[in-house]
N, CA, C and O atoms as CSV, one atom per row, in Angstrom:
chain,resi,resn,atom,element,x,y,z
A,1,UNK,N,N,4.960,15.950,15.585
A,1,UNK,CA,C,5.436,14.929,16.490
A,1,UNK,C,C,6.927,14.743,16.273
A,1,UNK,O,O,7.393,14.328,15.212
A,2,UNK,N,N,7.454,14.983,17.047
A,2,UNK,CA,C,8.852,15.031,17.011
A,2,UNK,C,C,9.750,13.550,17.085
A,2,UNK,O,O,9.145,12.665,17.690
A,3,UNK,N,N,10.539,13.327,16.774
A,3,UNK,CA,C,11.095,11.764,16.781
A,3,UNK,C,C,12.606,11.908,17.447
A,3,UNK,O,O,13.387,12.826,17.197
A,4,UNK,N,N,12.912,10.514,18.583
A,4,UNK,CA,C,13.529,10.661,19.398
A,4,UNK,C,C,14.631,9.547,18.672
A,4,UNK,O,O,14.364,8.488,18.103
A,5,UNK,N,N,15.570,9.998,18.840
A,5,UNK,CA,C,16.500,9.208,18.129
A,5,UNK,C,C,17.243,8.248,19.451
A,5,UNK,O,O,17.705,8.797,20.451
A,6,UNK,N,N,17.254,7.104,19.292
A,6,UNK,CA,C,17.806,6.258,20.204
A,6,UNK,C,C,18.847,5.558,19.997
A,6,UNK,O,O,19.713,5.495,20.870
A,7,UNK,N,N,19.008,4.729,18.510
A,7,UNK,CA,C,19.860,3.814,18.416
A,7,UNK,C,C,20.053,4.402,16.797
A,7,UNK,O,O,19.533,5.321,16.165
A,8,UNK,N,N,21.125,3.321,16.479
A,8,UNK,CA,C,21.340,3.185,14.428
A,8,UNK,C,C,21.557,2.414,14.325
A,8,UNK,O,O,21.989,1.652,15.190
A,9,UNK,N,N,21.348,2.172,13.068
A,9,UNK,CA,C,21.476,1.246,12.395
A,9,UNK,C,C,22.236,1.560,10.857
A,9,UNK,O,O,22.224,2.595,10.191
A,10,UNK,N,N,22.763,0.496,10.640
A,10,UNK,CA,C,24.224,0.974,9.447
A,10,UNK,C,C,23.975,-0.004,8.379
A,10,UNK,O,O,24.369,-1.148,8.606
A,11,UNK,N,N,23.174,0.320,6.825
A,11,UNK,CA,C,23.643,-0.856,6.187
A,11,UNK,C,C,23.639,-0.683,4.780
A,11,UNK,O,O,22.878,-0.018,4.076
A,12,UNK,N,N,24.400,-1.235,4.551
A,12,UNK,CA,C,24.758,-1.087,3.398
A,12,UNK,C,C,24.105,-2.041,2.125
A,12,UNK,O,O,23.895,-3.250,2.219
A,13,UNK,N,N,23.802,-1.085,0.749
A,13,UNK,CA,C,23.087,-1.193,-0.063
A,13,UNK,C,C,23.684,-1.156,-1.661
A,13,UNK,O,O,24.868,-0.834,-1.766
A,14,UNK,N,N,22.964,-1.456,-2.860
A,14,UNK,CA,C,24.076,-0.697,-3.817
A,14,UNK,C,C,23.410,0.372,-4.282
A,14,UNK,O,O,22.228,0.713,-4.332
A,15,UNK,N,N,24.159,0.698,-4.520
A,15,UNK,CA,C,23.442,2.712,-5.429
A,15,UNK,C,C,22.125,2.341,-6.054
A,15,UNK,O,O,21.331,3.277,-5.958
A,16,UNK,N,N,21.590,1.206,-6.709
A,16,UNK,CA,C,20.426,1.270,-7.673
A,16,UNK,C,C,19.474,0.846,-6.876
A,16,UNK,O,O,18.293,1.003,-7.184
A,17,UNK,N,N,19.983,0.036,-5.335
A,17,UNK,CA,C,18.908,0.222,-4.718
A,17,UNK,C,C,18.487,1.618,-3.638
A,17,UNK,O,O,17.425,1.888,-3.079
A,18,UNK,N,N,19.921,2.377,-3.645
A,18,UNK,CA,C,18.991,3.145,-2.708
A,18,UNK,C,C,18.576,4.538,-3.670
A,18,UNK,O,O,18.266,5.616,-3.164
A,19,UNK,N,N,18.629,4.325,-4.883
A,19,UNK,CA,C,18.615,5.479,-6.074
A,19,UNK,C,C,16.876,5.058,-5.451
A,19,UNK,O,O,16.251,5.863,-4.760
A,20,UNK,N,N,16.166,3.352,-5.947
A,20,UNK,CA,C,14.748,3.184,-6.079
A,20,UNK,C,C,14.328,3.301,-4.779
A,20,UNK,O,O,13.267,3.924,-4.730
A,21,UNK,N,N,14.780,2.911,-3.577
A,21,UNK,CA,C,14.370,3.676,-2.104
A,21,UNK,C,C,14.253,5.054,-2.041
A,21,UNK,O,O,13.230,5.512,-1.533
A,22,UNK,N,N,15.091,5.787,-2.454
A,22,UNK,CA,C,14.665,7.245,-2.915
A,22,UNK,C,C,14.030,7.846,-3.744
A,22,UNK,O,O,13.611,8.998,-3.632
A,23,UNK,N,N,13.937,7.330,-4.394
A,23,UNK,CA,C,12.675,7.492,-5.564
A,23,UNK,C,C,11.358,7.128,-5.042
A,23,UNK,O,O,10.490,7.761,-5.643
A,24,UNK,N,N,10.906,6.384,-4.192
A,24,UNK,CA,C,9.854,5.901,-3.235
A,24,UNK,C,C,9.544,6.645,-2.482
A,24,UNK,O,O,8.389,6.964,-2.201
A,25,UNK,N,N,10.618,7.083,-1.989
A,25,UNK,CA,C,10.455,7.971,-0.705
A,25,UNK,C,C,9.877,9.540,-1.168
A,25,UNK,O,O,9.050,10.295,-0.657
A,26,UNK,N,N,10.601,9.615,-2.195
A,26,UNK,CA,C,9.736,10.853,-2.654
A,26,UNK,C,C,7.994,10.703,-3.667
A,26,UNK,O,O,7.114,11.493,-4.011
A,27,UNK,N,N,8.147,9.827,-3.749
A,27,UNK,CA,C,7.053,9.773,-4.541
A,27,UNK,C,C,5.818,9.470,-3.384
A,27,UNK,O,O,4.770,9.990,-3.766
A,28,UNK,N,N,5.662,8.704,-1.959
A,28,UNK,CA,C,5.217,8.369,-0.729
A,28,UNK,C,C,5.107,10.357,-0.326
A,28,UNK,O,O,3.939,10.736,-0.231
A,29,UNK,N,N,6.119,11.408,-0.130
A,29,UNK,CA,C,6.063,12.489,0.189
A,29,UNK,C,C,6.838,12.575,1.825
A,29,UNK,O,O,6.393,13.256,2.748
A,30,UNK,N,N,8.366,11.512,1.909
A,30,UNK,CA,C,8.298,11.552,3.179
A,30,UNK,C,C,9.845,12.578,3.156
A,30,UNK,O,O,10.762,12.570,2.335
A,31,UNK,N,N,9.693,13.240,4.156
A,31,UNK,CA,C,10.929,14.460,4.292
A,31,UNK,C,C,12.257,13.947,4.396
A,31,UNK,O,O,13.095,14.818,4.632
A,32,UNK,N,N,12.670,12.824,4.292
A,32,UNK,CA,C,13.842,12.116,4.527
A,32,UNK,C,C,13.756,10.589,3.763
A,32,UNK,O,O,12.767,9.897,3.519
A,33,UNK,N,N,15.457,10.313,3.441
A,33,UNK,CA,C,14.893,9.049,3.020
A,33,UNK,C,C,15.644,8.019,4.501
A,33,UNK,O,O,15.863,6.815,4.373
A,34,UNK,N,N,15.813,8.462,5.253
A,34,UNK,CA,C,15.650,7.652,6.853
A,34,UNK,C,C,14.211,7.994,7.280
A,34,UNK,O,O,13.619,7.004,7.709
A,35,UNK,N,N,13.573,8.999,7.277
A,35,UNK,CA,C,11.861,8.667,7.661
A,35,UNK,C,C,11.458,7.514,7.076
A,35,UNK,O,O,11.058,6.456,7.562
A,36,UNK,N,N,11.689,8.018,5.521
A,36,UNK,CA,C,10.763,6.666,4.401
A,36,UNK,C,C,11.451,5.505,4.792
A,36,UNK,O,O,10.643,4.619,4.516
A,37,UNK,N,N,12.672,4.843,5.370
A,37,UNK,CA,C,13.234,3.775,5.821
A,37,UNK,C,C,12.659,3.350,6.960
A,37,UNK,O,O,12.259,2.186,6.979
A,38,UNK,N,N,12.486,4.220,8.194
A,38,UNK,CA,C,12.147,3.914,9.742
A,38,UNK,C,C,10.708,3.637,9.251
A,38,UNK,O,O,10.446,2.444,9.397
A,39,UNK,N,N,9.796,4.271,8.774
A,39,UNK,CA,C,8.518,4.029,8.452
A,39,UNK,C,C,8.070,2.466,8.085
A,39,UNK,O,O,7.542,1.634,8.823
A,40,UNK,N,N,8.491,2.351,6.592
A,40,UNK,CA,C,8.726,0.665,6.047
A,40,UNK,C,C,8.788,-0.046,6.799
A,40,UNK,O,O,7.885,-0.881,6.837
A,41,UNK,N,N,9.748,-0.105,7.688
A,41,UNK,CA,C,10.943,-1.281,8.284
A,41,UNK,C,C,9.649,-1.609,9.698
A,41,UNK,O,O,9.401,-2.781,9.981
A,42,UNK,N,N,8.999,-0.552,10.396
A,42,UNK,CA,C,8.463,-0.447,11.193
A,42,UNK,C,C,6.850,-1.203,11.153
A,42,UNK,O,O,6.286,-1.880,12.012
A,43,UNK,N,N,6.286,-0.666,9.440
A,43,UNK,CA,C,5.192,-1.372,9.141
A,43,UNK,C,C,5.492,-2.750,8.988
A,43,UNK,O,O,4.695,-3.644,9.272
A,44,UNK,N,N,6.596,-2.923,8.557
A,44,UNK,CA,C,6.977,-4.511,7.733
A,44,UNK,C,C,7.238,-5.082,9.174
A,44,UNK,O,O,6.582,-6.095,9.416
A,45,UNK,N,N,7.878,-4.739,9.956
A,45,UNK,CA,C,7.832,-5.664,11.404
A,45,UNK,C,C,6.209,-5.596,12.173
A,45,UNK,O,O,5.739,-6.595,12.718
A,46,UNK,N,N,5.606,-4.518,12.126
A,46,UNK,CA,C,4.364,-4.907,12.490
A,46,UNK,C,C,3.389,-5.732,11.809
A,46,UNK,O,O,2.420,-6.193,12.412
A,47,UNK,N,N,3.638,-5.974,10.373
A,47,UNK,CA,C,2.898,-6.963,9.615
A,47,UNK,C,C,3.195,-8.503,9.861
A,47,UNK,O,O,2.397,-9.436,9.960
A,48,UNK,N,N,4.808,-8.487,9.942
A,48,UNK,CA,C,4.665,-9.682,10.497
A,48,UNK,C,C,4.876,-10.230,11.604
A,48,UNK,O,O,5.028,-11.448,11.704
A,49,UNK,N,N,4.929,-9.148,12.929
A,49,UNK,CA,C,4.359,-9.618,13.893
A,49,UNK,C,C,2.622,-10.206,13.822
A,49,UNK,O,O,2.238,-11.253,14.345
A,50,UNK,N,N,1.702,-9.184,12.999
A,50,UNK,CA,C,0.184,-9.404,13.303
A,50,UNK,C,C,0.251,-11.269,12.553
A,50,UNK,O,O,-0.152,-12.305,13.083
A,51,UNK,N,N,0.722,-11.130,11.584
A,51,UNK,CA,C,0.833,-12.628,10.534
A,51,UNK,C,C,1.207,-13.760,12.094
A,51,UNK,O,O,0.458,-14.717,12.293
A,52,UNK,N,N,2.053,-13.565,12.782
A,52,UNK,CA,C,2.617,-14.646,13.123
A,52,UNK,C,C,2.060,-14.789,14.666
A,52,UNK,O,O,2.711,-15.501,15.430
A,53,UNK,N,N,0.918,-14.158,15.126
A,53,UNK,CA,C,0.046,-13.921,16.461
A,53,UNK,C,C,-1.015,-14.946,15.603
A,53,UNK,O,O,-1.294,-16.044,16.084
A,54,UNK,N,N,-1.578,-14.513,14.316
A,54,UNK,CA,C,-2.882,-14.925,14.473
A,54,UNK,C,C,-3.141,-16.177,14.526
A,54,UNK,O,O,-4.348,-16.372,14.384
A,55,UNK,N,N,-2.326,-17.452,14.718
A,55,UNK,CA,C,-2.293,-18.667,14.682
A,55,UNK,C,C,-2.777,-18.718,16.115
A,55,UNK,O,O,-3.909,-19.175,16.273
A,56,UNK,N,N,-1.977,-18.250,17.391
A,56,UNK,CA,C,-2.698,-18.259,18.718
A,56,UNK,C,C,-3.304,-17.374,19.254
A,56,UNK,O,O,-2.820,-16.801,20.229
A,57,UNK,N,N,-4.930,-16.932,18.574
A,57,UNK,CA,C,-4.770,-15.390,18.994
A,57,UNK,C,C,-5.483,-15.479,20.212
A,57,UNK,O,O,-5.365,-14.460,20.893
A,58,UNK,N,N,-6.235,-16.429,20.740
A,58,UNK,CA,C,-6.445,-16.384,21.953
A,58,UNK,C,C,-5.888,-17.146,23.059
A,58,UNK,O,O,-4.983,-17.870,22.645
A,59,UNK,N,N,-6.114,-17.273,24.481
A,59,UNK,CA,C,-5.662,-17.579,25.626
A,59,UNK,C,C,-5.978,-18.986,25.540
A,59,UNK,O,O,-5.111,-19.842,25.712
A,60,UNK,N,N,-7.182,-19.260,25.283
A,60,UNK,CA,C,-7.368,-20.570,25.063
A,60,UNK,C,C,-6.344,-21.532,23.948
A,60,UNK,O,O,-5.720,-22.576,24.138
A,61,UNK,N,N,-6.478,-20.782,22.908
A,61,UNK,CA,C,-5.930,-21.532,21.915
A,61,UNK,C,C,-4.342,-21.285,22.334
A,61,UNK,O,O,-3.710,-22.129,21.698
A,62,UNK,N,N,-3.649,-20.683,22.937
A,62,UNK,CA,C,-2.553,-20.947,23.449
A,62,UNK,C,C,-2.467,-21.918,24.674
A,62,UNK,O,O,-1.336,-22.177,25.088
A,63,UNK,N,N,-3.353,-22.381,25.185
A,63,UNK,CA,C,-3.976,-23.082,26.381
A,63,UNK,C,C,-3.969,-24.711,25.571
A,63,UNK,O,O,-3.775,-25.779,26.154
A,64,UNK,N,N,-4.148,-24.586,24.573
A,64,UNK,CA,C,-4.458,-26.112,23.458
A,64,UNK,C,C,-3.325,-26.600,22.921
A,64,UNK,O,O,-3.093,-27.783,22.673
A,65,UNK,N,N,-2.524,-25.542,22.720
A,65,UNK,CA,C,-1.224,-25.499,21.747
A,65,UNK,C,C,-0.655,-26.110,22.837
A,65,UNK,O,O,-0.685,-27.340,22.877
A,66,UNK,N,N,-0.118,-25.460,23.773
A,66,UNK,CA,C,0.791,-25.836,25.007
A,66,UNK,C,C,0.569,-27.586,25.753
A,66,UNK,O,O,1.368,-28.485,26.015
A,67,UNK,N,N,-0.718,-27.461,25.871
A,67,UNK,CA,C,-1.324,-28.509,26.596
A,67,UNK,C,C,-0.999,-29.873,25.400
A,67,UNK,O,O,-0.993,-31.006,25.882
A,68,UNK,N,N,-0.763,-29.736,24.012
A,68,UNK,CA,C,-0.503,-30.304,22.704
A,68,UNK,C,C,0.900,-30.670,23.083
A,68,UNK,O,O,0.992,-31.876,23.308
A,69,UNK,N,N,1.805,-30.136,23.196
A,69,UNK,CA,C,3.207,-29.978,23.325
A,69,UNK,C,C,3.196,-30.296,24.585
A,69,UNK,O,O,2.806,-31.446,24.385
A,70,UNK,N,N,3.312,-30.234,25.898
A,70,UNK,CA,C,3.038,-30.779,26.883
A,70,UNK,C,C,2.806,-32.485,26.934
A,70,UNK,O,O,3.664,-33.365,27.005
A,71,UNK,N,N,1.437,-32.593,26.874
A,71,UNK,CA,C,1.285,-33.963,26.695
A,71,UNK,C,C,0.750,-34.433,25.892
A,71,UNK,O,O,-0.416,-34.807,26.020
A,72,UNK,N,N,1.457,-34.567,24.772
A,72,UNK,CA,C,1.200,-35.367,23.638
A,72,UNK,C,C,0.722,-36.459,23.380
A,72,UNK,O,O,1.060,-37.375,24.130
A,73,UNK,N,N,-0.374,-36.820,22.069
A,73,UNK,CA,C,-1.328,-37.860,22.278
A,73,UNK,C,C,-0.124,-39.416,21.770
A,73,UNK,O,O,0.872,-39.341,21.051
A,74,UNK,N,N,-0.692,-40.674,22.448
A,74,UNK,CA,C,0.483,-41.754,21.806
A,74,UNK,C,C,0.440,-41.741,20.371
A,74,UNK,O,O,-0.510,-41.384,19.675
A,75,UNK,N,N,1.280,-42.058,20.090
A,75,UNK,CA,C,1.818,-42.281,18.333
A,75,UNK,C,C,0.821,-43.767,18.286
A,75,UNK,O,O,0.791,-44.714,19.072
A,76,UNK,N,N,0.027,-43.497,16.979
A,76,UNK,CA,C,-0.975,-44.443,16.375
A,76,UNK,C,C,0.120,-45.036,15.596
A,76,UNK,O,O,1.285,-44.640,15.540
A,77,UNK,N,N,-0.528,-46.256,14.875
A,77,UNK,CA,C,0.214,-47.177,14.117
A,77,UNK,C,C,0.381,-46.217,12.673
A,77,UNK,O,O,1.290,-46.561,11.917
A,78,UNK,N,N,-0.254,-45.329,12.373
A,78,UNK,CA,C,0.058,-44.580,10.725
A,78,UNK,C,C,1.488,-44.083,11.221
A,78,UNK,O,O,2.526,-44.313,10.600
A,79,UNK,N,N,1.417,-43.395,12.382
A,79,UNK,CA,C,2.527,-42.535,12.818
A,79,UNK,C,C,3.823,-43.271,13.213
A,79,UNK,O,O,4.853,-42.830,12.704
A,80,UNK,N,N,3.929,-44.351,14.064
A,80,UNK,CA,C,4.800,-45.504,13.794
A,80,UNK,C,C,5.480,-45.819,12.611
A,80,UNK,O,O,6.671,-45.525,12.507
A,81,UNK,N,N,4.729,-46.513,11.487
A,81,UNK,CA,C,4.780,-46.721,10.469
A,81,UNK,C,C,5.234,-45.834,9.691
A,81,UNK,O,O,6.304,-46.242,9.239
A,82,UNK,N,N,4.888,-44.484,9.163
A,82,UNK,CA,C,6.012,-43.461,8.622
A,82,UNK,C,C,6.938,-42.942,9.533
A,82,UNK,O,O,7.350,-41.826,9.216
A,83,UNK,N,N,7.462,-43.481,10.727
A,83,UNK,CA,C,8.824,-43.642,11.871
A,83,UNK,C,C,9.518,-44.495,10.770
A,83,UNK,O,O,10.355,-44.101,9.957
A,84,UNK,N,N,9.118,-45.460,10.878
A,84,UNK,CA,C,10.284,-46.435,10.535
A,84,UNK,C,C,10.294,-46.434,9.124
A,84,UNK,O,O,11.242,-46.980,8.560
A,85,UNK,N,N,9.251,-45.828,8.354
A,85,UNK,CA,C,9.633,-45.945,6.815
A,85,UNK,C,C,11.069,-44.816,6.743
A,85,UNK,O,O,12.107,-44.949,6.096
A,86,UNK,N,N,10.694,-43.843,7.556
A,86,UNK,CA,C,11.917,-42.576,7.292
A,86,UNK,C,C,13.083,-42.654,8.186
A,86,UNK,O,O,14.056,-41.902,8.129
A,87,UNK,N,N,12.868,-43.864,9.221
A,87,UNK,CA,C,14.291,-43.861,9.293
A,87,UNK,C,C,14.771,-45.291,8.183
A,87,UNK,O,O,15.935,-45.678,8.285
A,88,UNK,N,N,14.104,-45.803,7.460
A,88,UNK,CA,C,14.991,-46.756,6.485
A,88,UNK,C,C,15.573,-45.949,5.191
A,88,UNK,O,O,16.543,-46.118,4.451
A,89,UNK,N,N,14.491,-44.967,5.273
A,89,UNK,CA,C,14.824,-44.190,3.991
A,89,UNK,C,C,16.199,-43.022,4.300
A,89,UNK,O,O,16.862,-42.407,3.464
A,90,UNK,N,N,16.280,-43.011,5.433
A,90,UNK,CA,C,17.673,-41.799,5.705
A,90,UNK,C,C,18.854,-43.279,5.590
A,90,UNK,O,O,19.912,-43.233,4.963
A,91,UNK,N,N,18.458,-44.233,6.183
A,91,UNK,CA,C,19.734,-45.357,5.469
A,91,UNK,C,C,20.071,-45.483,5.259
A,91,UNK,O,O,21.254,-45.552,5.595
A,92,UNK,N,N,19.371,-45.807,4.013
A,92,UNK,CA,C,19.324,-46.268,2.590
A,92,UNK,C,C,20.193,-45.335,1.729
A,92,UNK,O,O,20.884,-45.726,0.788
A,93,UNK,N,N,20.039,-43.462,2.344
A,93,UNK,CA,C,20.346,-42.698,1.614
A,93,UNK,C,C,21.104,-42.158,2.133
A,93,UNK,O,O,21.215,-41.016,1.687
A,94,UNK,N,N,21.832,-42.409,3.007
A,94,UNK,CA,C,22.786,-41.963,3.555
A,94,UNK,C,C,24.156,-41.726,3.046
A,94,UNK,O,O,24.621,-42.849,2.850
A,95,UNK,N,N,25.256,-40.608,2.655
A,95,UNK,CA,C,26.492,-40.353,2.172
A,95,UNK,C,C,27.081,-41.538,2.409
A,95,UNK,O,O,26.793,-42.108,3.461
A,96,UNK,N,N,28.203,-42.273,1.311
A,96,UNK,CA,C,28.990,-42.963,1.644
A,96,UNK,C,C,29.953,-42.325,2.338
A,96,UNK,O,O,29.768,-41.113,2.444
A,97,UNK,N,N,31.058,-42.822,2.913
A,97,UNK,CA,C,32.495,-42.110,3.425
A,97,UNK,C,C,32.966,-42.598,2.455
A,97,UNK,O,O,34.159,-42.438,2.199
C-alpha cells in the first residue's frame, strides 16, 4: 500500500528524544522513523477521538445533551445558594490594587 504524501509537518525535538523514538521504531519493525511517527500520531488521534465520542454515542443522547443546554431546568435553592456563596467568596478573595 503505497502512501500519498500531502502535507508536513516540522518539529522539533532533542536528540534523546528522537535517539528513544528511534529506538521504538525499530524495535515496533517500522521502515522509517516518519512511518513509526505518522503511525503513533494517527493511533493517538484516533484514541482520542473514540475517548471523547463515547460520552454522546448516540442520537438520542445527543438529543438530551442539546435539549439540556437548550432549555435548562430552573436553578433550585441548593444551586442559588452555592451562587451566592461563590460569588462572596471571589470578594472576599479578590487581589487588592
Amino acid at each position: 500500500m503505497a502512501t500519498i504524501i500531502n502535507d508536513r509537518i516540522d518539529v522539533r525535538i532533542s536528540k534523546e528524544q528522537k535517539e528513544l523514538i528511534k529506538y521504538a521504531s525499530v524495535l515496533k519493525g517500522f521502515k522509517s522513523l516518519t512511518e513509526f511517527i505518522v503511525y503513533c500520531a494517527n493511533a493517538e488521534a484516533n484514541k482520542i477521538i473514540k475517548e471523547n465520542e463515547i460520552v454522546l454515542q448516540t442520537y438520542e443522547d445527543k438529543k438530551i445533551f442539546m435539549d439540556a443546554i437548550l432549555n435548562p431546568p430552573r436553578a433550585n435553592d441548593k444551586l442559588k445558594r452555592a451562587q451566592m456563596n461563590h460569588s462572596e467568596f471571589v470578594k472576599t478573595n479578590e487581589p487588592k490594587d
